[in-house]
C-alpha positions in Angstrom: -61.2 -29.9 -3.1 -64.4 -29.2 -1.2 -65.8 -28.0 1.8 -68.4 -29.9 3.8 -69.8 -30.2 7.1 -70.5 -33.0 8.4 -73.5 -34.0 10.7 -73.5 -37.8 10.9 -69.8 -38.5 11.2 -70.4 -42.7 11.5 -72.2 -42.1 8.1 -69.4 -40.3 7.0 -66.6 -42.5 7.7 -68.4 -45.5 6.3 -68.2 -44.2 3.3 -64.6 -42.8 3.3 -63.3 -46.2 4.2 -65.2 -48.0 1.4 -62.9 -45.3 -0.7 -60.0 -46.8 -2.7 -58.1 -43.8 -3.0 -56.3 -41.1 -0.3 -59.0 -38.6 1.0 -57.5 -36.3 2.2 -58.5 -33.7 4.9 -56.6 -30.3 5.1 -56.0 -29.5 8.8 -56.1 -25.9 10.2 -52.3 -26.0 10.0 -52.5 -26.5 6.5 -51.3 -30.2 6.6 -53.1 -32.7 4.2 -54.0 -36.1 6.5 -55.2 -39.4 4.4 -58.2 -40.0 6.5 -58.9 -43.2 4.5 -58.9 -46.3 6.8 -56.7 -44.3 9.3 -58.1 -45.0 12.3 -55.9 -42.6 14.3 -56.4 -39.5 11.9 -60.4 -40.6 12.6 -60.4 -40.4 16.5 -59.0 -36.6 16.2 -62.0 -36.3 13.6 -64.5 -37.8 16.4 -62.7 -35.6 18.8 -63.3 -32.6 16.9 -67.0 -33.3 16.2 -67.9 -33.6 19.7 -66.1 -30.1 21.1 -67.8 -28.2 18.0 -70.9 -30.4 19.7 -72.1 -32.6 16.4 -70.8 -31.1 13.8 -67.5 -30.7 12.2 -66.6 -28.7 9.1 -64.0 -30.5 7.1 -61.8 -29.4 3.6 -61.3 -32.8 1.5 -59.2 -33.5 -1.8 -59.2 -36.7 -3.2 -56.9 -39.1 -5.4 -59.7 -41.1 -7.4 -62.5 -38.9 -8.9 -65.0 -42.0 -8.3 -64.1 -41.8 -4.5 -65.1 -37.5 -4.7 -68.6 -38.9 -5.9 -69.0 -40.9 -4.0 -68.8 -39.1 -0.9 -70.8 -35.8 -2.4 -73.4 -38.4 -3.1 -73.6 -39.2 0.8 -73.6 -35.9 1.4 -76.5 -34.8 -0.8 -78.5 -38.1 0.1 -78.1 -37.2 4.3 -79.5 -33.4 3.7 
């Protein structure tokens, strides 16, 4: 599991949809929501990163190790 925050949330989402595995983001309530191609559990996302006004702090687990690289490699290339 890790923690990032996110800054460029159509960058973001790109890259979790090009994932081939469940990434999963843990919601305040504790719940685990596949945010992979779920265009539903991504609105709330967009939601949340405008009212916290460009930037949104997420927890992720993942079920493929590649996809985990993958997206700390988008991370680490935006900073």
């Amino acid at each position: 599991m890790i923690k990032l925050t996110i800054l460029n949330m159509n960058g973001f989402l790109q890259i979790v949809n090009q994932c081939s595995g469940a990434v999963n983001a843990v919601c305040p309530d504790g719940k685990w929501r596949d945010i992979n191609k779920s265009y539903a559990a991504q609105k709330v996302l967009w939601d949340q990163f405008r009212e916290n006004h460009g930037s949104l702090a997420l927890k992720l687990d993942f079920q493929k190790p590649e996809d985990y690289v993958r997206i700390v490699y988008h991370h680490i290339s935006e900073i």
